[in-house]
Backbone and ligand atoms as CSV (ligand in chain L), in Angstrom:
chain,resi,resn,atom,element,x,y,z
A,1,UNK,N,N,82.627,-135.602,153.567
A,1,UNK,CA,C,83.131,-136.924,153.925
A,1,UNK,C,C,82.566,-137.394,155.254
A,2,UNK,N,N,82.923,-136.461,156.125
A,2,UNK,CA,C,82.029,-136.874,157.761
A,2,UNK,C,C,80.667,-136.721,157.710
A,3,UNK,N,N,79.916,-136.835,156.281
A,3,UNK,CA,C,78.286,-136.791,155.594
A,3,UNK,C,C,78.109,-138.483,155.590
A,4,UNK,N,N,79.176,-138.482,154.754
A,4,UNK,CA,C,78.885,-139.624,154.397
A,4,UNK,C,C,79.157,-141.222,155.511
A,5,UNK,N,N,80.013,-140.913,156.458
A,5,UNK,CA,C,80.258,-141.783,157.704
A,5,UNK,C,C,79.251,-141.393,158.073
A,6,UNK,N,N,78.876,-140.358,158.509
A,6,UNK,CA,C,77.202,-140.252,159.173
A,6,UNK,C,C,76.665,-141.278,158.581
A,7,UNK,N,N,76.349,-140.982,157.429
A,7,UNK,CA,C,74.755,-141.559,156.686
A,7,UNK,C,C,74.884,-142.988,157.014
A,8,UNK,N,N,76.209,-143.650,156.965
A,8,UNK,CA,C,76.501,-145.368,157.046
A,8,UNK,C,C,75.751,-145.674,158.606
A,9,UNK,N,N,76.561,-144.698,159.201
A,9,UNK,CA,C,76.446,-144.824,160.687
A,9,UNK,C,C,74.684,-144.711,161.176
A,10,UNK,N,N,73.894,-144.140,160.775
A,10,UNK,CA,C,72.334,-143.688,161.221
A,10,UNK,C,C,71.923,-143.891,159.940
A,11,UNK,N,N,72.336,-145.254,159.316
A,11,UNK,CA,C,71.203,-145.647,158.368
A,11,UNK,C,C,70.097,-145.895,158.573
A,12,UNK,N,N,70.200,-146.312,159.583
A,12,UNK,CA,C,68.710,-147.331,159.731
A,12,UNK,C,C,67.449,-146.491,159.950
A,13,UNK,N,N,68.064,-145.598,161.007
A,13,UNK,CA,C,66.899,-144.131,161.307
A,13,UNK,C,C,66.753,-143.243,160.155
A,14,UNK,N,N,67.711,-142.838,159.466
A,14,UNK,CA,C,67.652,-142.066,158.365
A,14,UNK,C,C,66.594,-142.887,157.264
A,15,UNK,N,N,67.106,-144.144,157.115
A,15,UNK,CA,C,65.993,-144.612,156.292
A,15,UNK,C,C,64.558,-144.500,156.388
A,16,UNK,N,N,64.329,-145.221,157.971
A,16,UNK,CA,C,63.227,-144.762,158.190
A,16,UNK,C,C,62.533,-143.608,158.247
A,17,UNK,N,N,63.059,-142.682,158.806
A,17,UNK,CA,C,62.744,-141.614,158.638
A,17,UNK,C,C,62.664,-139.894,157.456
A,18,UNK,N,N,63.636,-140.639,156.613
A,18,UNK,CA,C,64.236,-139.511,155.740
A,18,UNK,C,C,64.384,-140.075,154.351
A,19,UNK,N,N,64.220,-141.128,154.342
A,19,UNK,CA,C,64.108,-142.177,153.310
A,19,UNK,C,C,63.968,-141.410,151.405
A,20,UNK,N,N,62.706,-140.509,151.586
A,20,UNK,CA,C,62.329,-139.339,150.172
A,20,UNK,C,C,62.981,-138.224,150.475
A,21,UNK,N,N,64.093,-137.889,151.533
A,21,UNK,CA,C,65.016,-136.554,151.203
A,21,UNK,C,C,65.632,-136.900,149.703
A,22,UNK,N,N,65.614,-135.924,149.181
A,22,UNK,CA,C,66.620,-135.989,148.373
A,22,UNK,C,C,68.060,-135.589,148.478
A,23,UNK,N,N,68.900,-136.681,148.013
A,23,UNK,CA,C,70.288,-136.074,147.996
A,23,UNK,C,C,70.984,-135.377,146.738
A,24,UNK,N,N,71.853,-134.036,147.036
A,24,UNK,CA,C,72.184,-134.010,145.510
A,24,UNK,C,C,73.060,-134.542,144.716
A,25,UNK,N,N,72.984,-134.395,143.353
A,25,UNK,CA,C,74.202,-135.392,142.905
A,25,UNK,C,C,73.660,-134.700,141.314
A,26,UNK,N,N,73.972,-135.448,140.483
A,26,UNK,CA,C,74.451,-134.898,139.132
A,26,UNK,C,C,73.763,-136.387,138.117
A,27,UNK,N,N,72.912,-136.890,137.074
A,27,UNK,CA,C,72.431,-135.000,136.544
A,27,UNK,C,C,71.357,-134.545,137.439
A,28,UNK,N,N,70.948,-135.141,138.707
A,28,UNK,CA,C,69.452,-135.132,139.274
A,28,UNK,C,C,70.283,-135.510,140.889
A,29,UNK,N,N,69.152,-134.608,141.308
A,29,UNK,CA,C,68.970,-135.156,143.137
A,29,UNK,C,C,68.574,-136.909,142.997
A,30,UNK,N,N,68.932,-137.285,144.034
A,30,UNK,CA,C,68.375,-138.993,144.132
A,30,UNK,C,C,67.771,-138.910,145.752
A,31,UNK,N,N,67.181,-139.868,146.075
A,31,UNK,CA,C,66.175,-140.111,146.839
A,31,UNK,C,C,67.181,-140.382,147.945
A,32,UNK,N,N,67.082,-140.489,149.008
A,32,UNK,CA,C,68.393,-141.223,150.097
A,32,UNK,C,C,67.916,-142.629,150.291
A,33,UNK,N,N,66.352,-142.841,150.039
A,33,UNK,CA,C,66.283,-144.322,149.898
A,33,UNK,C,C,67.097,-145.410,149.186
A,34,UNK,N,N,67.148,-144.883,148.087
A,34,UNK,CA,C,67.675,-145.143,146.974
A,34,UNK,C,C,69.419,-145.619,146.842
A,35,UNK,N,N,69.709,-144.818,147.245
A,35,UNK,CA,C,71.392,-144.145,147.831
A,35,UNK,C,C,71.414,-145.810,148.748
A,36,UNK,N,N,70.627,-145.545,150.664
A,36,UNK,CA,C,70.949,-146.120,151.294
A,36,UNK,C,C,70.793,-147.784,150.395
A,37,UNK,N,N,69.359,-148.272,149.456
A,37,UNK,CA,C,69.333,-149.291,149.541
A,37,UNK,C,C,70.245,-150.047,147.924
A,38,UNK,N,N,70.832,-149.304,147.240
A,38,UNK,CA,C,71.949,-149.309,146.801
A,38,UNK,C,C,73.581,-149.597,147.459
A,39,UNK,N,N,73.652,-149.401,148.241
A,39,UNK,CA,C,74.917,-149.596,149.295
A,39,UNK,C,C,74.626,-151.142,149.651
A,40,UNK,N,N,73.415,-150.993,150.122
A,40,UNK,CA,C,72.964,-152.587,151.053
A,40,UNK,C,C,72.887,-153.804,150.211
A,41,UNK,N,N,72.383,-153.313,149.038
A,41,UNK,CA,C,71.938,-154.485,147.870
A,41,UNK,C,C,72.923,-154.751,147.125
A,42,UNK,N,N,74.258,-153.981,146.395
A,42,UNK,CA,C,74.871,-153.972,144.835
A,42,UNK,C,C,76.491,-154.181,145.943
A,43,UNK,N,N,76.881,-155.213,145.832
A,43,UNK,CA,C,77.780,-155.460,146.491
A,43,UNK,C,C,79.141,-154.887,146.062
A,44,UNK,N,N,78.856,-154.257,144.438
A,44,UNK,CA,C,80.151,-154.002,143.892
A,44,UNK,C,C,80.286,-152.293,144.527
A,45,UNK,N,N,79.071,-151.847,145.425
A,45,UNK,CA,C,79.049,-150.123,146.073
A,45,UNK,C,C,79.663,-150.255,146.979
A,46,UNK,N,N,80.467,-151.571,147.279
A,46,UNK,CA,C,81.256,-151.141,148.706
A,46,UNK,C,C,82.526,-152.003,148.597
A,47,UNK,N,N,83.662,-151.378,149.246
A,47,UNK,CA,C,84.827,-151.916,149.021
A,47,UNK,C,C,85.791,-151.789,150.120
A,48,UNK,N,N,86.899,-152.351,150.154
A,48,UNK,CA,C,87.377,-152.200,150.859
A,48,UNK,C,C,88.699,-151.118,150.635
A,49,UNK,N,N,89.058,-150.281,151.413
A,49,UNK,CA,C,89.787,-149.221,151.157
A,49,UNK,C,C,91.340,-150.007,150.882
A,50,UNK,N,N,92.068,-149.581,149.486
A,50,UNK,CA,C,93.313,-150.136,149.524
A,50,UNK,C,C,95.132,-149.451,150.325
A,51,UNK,N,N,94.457,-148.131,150.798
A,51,UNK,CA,C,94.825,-147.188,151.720
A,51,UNK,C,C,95.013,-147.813,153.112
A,52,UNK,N,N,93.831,-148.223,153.893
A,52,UNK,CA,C,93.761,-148.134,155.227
A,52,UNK,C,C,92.589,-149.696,155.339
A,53,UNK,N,N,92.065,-149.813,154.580
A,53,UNK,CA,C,91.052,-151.462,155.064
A,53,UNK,C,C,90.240,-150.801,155.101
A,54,UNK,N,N,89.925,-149.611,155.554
A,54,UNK,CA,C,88.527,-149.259,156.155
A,54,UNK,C,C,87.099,-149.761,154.474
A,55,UNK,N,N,86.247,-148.918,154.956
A,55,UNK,CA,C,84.841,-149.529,154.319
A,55,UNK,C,C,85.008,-148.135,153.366
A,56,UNK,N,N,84.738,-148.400,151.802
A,56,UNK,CA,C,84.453,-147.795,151.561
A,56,UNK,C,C,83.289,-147.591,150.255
A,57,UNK,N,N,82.513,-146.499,149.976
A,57,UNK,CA,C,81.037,-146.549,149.670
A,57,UNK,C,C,81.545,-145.921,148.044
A,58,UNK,N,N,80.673,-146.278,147.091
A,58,UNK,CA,C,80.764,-145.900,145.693
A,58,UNK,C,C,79.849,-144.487,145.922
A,59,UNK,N,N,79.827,-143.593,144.740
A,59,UNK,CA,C,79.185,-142.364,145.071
A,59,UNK,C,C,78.508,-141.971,143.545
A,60,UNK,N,N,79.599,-142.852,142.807
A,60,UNK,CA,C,79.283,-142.768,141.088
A,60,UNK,C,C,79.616,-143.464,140.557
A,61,UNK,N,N,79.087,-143.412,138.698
A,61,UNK,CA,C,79.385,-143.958,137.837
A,61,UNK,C,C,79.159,-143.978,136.531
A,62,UNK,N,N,79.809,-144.155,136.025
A,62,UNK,CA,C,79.393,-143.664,134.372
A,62,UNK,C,C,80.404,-144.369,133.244
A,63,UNK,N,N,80.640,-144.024,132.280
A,63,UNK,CA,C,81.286,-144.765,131.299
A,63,UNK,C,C,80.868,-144.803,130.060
A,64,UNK,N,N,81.322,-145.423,129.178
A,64,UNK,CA,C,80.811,-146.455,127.800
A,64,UNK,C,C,80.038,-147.508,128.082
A,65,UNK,N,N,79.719,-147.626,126.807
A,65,UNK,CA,C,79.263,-148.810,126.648
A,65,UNK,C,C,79.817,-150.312,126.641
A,66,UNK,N,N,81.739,-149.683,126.545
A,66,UNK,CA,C,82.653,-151.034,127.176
A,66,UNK,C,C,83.541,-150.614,128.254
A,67,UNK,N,N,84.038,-149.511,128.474
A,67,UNK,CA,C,84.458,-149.371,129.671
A,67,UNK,C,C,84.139,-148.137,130.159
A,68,UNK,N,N,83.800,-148.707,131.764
A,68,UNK,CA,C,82.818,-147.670,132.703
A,68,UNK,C,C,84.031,-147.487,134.176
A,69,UNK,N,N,83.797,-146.719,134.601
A,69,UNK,CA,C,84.123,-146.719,135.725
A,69,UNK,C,C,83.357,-146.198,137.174
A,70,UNK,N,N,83.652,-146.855,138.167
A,70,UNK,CA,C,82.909,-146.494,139.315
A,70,UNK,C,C,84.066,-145.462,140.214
A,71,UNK,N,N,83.533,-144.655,140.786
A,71,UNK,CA,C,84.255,-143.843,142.138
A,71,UNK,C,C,83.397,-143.780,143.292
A,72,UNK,N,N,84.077,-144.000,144.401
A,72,UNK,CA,C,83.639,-143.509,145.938
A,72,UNK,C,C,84.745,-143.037,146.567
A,73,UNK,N,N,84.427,-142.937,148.316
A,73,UNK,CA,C,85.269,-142.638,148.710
A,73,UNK,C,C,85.169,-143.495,150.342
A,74,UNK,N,N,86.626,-143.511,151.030
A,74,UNK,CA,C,86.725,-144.415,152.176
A,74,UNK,C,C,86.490,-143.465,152.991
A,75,UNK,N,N,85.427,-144.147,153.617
A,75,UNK,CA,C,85.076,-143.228,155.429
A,75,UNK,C,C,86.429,-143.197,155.808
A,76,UNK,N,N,87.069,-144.194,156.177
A,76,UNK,CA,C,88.479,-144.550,156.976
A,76,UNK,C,C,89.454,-142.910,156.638
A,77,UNK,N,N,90.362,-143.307,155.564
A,77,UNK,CA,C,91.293,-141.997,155.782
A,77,UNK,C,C,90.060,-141.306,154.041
A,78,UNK,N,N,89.709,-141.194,153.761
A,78,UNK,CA,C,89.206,-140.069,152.359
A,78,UNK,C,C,89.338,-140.734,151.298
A,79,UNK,N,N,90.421,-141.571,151.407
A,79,UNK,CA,C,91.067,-141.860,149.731
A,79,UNK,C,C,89.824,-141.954,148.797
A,80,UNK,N,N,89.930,-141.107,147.517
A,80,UNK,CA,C,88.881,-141.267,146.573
A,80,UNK,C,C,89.923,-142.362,145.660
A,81,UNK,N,N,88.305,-143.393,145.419
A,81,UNK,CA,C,89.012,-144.482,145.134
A,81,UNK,C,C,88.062,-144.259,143.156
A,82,UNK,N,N,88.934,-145.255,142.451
A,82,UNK,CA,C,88.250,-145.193,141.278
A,82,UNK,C,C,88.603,-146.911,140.873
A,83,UNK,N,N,87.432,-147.521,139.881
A,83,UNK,CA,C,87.702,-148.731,139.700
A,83,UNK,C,C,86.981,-149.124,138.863
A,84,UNK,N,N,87.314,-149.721,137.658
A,84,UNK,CA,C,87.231,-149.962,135.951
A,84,UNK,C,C,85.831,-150.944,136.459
A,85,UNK,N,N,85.187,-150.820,135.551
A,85,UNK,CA,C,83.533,-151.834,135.051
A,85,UNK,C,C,83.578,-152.356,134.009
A,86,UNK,N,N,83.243,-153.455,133.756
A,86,UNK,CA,C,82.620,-153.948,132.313
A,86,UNK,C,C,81.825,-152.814,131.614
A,87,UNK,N,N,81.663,-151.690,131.971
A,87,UNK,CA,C,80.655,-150.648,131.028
A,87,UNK,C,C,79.542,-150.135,131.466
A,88,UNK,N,N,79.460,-149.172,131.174
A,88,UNK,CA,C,77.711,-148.379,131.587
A,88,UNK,C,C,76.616,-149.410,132.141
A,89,UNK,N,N,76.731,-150.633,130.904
A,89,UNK,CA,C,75.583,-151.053,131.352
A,89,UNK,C,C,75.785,-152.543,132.233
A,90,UNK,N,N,77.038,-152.556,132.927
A,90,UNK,CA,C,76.812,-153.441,133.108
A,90,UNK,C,C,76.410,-153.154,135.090
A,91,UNK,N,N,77.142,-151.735,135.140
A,91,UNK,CA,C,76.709,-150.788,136.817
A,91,UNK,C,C,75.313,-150.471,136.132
A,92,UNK,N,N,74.511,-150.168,135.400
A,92,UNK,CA,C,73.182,-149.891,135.145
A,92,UNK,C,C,72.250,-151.152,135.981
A,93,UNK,N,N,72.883,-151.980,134.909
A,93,UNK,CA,C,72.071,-153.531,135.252
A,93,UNK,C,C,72.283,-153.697,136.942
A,94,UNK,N,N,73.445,-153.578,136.963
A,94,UNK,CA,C,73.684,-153.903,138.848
A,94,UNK,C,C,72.575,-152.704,139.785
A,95,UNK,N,N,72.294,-151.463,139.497
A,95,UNK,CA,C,71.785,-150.838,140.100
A,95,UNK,C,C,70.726,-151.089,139.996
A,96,UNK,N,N,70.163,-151.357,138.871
A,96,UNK,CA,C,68.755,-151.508,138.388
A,96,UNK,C,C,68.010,-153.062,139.618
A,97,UNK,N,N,69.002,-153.470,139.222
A,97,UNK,CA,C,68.719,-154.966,140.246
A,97,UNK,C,C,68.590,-154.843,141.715
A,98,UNK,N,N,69.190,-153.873,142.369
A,98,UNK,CA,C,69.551,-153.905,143.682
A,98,UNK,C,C,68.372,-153.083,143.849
A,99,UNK,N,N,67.548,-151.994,142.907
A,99,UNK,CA,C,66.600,-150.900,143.395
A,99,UNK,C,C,64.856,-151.991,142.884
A,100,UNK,N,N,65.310,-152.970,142.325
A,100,UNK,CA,C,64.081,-153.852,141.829
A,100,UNK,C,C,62.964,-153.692,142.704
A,101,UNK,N,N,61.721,-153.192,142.635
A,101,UNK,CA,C,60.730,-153.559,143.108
A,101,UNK,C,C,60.939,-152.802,144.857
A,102,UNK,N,N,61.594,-152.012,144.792
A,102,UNK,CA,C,61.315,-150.544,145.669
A,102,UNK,C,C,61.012,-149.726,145.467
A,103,UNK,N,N,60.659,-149.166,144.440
A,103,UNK,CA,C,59.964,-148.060,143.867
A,103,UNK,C,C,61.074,-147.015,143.755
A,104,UNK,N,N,62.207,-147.053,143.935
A,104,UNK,CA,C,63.312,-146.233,143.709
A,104,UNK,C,C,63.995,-146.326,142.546
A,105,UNK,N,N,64.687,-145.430,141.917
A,105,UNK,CA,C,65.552,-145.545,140.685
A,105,UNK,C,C,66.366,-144.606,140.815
A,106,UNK,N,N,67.637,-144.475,139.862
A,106,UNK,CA,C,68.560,-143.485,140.381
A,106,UNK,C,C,68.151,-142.228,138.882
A,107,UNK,N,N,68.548,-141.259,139.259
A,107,UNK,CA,C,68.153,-140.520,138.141
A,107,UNK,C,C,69.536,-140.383,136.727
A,108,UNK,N,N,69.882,-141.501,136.389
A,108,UNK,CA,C,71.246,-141.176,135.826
A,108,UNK,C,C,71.000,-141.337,134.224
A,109,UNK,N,N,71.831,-140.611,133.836
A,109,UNK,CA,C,71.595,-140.663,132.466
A,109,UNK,C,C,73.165,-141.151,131.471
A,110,UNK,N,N,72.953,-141.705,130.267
A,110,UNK,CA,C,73.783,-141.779,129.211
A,110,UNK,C,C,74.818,-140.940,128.164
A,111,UNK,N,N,76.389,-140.684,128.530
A,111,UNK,CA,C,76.920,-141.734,129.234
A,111,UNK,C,C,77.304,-140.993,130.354
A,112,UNK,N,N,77.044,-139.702,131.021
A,112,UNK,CA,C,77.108,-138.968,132.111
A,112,UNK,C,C,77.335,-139.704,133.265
A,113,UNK,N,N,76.176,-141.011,133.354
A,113,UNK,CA,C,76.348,-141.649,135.057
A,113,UNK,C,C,75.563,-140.887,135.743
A,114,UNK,N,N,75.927,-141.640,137.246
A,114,UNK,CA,C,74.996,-140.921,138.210
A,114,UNK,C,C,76.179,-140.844,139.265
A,115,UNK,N,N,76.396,-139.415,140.239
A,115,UNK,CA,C,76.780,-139.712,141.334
A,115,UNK,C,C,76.631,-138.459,142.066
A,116,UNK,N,N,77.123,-138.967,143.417
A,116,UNK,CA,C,76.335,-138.043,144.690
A,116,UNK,C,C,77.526,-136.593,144.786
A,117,UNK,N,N,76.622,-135.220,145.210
A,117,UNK,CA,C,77.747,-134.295,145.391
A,117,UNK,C,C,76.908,-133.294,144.818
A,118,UNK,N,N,77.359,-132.013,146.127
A,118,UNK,CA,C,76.425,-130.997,145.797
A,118,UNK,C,C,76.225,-130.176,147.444
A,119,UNK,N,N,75.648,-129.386,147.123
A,119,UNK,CA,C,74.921,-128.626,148.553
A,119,UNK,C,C,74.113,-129.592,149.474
A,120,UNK,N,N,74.897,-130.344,150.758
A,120,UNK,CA,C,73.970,-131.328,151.265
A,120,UNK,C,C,73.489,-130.820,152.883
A,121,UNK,N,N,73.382,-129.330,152.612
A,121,UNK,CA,C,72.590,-128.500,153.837
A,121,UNK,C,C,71.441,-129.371,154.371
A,122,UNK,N,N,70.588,-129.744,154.102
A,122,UNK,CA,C,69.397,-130.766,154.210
A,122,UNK,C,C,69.635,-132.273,154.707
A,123,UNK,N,N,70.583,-132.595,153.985
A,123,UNK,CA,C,71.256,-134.289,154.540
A,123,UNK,C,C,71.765,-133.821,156.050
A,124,UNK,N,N,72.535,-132.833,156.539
A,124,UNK,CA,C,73.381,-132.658,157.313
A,124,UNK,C,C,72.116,-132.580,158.331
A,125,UNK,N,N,71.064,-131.685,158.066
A,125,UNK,CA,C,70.215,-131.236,159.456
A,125,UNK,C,C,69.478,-132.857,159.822
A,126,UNK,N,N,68.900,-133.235,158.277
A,126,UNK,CA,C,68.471,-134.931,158.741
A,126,UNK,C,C,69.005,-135.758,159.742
A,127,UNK,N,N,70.898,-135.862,159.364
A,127,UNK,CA,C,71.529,-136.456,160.627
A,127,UNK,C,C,71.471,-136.021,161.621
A,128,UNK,N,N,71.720,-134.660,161.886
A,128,UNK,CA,C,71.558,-134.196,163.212
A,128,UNK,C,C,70.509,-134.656,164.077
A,129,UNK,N,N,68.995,-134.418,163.131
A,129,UNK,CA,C,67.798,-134.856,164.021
A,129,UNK,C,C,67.819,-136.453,164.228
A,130,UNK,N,N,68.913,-137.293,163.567
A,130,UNK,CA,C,68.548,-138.753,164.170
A,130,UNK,C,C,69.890,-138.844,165.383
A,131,UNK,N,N,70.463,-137.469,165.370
A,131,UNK,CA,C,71.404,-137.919,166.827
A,131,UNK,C,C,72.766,-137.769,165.767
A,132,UNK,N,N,73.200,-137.757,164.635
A,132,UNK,CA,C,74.904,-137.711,164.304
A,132,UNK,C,C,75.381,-136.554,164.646
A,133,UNK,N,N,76.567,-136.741,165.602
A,133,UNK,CA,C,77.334,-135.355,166.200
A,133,UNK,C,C,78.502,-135.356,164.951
A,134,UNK,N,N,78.913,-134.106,165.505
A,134,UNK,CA,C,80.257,-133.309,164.953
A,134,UNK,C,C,80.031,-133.038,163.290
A,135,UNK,N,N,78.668,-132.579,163.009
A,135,UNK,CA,C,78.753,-132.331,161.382
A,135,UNK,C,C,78.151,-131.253,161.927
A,136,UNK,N,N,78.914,-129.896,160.948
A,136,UNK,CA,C,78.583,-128.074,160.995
A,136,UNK,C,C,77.906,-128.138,159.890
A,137,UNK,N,N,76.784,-127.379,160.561
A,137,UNK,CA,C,75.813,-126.468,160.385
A,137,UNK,C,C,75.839,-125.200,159.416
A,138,UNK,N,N,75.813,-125.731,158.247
A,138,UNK,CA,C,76.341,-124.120,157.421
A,138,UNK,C,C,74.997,-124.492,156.246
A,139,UNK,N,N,75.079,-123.006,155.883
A,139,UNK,CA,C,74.214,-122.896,154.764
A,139,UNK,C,C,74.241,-123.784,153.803
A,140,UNK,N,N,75.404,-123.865,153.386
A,140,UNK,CA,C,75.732,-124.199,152.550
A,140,UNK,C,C,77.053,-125.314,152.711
A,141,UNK,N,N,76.672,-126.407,152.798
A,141,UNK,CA,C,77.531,-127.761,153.203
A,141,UNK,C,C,77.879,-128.638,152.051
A,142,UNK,N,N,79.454,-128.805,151.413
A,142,UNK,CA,C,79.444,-130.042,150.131
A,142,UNK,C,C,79.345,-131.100,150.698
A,143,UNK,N,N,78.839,-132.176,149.677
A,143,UNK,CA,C,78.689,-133.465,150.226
A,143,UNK,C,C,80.028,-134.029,149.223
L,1,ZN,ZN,ZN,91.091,-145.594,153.399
């Protein structure tokens, strides 16, 4: 969770700089380009926490072909949030649009979805080198 306030927080350097890390996630690692310019572009990846207000970031999604659902979670207090879609394809189409003509795509598949989570040992040292404090250093870090 304090991965993911990082990443919001040192986007801009991370992008630039770390942009082809891959992050893991399910069924495939995704690019952090990808990730970051998904957040920035698909307006339905960010919400507002119904917990606390704070900001909070989508991480997945998957579904049918009539009803899909999205999950993230709020930097603010954690709350994992979940919230109904018109369907697989209609977060397909939204992602697909927001990654248009960046050379990025998410690796998600049918009706599995795509979302972030996994060993993010590698994301964690990235932040560190653009300056994000208070994230430990372990072999082995969940995102
Ligand atoms: Zn919250």
């Amino acid at each position: 969770m304090r991965i993911l306030r990082a990443l919001i927080a040192y986007r801009e350097p991370m992008f630039e700089y770390y942009r082809d890390l891959l992050v893991p996630g399910k069924p495939g690692p995704t690019r952090l380009g990808a990730v970051l310019l998904l957040w920035e572009r698909w307006i339905d990846a960010r919400s507002r926490c119904t917990q606390c207000g704070a900001l909070g970031m989508m991480t997945g999604f998957g579904g049918l072909l009539s009803v899909g659902s999205m999950s993230g979670w709020c930097l603010g207090c954690q709350h994992v949030a979940h919230r109904r879609t018109g369907g697989f394809g209609v977060a397909l189409r939204a992602a697909q649009q927001a990654l248009a003509g960046t050379g990025y795509s998410l690796p998600l598949t049918f009706p599995q979805g795509w979302s972030l989570g996994g060993n993010a040992s590698g994301l964690v040292s990235a932040l560190q080198e653009v300056g994000a404090e208070g994230l430990r250093r372990r072999r082995s870090v969940r995102l």
